[in-house]
C-alpha positions in Angstrom: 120.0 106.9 92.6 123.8 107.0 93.4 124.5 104.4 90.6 122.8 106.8 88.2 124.5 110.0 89.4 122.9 111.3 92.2 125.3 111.5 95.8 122.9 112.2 98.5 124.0 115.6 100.0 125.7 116.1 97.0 123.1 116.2 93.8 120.5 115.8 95.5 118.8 115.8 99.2 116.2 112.8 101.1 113.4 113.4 103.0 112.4 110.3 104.1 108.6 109.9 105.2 107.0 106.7 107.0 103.1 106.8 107.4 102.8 103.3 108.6 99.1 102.9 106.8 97.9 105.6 109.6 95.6 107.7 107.2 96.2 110.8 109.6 99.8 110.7 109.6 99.4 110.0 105.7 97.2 112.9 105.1 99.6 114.9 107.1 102.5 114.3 105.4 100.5 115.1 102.1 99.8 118.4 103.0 103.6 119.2 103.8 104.5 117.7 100.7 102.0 120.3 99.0 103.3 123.0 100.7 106.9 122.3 100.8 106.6 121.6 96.8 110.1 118.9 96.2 111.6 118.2 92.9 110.5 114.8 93.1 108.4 112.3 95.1 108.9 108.5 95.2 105.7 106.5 96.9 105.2 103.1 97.7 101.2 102.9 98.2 98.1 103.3 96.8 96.8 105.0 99.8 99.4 107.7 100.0 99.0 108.4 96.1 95.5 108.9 97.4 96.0 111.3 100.2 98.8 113.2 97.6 96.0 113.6 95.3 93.3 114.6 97.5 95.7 117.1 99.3 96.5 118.7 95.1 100.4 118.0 95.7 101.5 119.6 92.5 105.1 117.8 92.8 106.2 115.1 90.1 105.2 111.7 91.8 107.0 108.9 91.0 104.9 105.6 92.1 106.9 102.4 93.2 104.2 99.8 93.0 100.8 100.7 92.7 97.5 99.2 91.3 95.4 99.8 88.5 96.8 103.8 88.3 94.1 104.3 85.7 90.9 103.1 87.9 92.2 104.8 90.9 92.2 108.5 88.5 96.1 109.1 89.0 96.5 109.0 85.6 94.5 109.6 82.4 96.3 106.9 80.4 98.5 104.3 80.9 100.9 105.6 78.2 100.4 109.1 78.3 99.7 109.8 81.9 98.6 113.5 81.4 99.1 114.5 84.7 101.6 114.9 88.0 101.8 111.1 88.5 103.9 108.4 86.8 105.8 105.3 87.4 105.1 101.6 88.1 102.3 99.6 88.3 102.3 96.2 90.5 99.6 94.9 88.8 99.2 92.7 92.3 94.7 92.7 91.3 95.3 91.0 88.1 97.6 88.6 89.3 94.8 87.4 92.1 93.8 84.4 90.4 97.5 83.2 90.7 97.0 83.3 93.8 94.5 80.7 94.6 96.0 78.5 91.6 99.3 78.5 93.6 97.3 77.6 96.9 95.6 75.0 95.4 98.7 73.2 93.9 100.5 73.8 97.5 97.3 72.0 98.8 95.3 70.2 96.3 92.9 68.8 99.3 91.9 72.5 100.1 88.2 73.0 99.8 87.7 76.2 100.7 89.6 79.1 100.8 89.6 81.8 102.4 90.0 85.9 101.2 91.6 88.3 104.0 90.5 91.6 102.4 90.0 95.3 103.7 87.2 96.8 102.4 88.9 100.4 102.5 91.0 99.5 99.8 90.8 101.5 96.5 91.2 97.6 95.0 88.5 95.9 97.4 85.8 94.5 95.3 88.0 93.9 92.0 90.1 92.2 93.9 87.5 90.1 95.7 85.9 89.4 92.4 89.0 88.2 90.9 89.5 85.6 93.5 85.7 84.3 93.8 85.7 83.6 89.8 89.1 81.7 90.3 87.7 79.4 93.4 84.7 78.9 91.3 86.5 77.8 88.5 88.8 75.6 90.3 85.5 74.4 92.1 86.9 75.7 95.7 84.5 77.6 98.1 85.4 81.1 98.7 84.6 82.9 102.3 85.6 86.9 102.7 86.9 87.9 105.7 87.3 91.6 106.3 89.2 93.6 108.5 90.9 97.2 108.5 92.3 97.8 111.4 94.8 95.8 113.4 92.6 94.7 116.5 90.2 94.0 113.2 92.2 91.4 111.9 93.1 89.8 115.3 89.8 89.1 115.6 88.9 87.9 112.1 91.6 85.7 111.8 90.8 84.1 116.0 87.4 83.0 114.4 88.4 82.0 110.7 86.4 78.1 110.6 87.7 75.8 110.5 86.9 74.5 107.3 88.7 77.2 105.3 91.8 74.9 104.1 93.9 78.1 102.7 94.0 82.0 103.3 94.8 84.2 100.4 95.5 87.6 101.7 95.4 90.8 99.7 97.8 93.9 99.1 97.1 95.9 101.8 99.0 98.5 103.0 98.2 98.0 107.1 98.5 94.2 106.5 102.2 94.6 105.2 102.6 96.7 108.6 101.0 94.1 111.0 102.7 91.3 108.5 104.5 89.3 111.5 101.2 89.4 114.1 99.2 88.0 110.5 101.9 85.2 110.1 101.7 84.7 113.9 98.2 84.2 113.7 98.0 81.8 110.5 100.9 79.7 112.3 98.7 78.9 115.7 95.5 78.4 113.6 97.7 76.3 111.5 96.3 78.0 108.2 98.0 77.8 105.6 98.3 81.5 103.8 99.7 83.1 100.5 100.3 86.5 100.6 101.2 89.0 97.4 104.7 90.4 98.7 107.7 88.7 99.8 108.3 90.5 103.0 105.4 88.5 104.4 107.0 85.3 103.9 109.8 86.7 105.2 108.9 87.3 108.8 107.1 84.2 109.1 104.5 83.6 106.5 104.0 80.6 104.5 104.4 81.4 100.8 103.9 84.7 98.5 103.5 86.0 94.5 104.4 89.0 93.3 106.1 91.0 91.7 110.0 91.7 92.0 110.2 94.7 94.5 114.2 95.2 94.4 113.7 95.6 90.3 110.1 97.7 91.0 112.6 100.7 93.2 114.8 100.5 90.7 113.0 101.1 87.8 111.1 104.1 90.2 115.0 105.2 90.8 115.2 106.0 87.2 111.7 107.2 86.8 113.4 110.2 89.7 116.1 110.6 87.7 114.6 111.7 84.3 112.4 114.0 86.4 115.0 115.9 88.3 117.0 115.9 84.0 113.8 117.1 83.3 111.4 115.4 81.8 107.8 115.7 82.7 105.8 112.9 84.0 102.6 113.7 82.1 104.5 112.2 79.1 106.2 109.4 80.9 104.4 105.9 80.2 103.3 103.4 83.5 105.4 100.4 83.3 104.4 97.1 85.0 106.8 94.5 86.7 109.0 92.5 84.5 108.4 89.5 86.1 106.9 88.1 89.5 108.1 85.6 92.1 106.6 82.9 94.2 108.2 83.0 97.8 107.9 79.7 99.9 109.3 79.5 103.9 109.9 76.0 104.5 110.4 77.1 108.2 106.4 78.1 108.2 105.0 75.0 106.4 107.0 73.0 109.2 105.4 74.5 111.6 101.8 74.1 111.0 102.6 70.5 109.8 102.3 71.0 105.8 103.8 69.2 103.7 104.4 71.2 100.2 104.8 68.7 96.9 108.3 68.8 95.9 107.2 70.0 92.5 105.9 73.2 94.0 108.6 73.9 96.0 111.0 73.2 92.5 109.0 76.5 91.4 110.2 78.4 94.0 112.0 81.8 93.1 112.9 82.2 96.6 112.9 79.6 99.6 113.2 80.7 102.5 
């Protein structure tokens, strides 16, 4: 925002709000958005888009990565959004199959895989869907395993068989909270896991895909700025991510004694 013009305490003023995937703090913070009626939101989840919706924040909303806008009823069309909401799609659902392709290659002896999945997600069963076509085709089992809360996935992942050769764990917003205690846990089951952002890896986990989430705020930055010029977002088209990244920690695969093909880790965008 500064690089485009805007000082903060100058052109413009922060409010910075954290719900840490705790619907009730979420849903709180919706309603004083409502009431307190900024220039300009920027959100980073589906689940707060959600509680802004539900709550009738009126506000321009500016979404940093979010899937499938259109499914979800933020928006009426992808290039005419129609409504309060614009901004940036992750596209992290249709980019599921990539996932177990990547974790197959990583571990062509893998059998079955595994699917860590909350079933409170907006993204739940197209996302589970996505992934069980993919193993199928690829001839892999697939076994769900879902959890929503934290002691949830403790659990889940203490009793994962030991048969499941792979985890592929979805976009979640509590699961990007409780990111280290999941990498913890996939390190002493010694499971091998791919995740779909970056900061997973990054605390401990083994390897992720997505998309670029440095180049996803900045895009949302100007998405701000044309709002506070301006423009309306009902007539600003969703953009998607220009590109994605796979994420490998060589640090991780050391340490449940896995041994990644050179070639994969040659496609690394960032290794860790």
């Amino acid at each position: 925002m500064q690089e485009l013009g805007y000082v903060d305490g100058v052109h413009v003023r922060y409010n910075l709000l954290y719900g840490n995937g705790q619907p009730d703090l979420i849903k709180g913070f919706a309603g004083e958005l409502r009431r307190d009626a900024p220039d300009a939101i920027a959100a980073f989840s589906t689940i707060i888009i959600n509680a802004m919706k539900d709550e009738g924040v009126t506000s321009p909303v500016v979404m940093v990565a979010v899937d499938d806008p259109l499914r979800a009823g933020f928006v009426q069309d992808m290039s005419h959004p129609g409504m309060n909401f614009t901004g940036l799609t992750a596209n992290v659902v249709a980019q599921a199959p990539r996932l177990v392709d990547l974790l197959h290659e990583a571990i062509p002896r893998v059998g079955t895989v595994g699917m860590l999945a909350s079933p409170a997600s907006s993204t739940y069963r197209l996302f589970r869907s996505r992934v069980e076509e993919q193993a199928a085709r690829r001839g892999l089992r697939m076994m769900a395993f879902d959890a929503v809360t934290p002691q949830e996935i403790e659990r889940v992942l203490a009793t994962v068989p030991a048969e499941v050769g792979g985890l592929v764990v979805t976009n979640d917003a509590t699961y990007y909270n409780e990111r280290r205690r999941i990498a913890e846990l996939a390190v002493e089951r010694k499971l091998p896991a791919i995740y779909p952002r970056l900061g997973h890896v990054e605390v401990g986990g083994l390897m992720s895909y997505g998309p670029n989430e440095e180049y996803l705020a900045t895009r949302a930055a100007g998405f701000v700025a044309r709002i506070l010029d301006g423009d309306s977002p009902a007539d600003m088209p969703i953009e998607g991510p220009s590109r994605y990244e796979l994420g490998v920690s060589r640090k991780a695969a050391q340490a449940i004694g896995l041994a990644l093909p050179q070639s994969f880790l040659q496609k690394a965008d960032r290794l860790i």
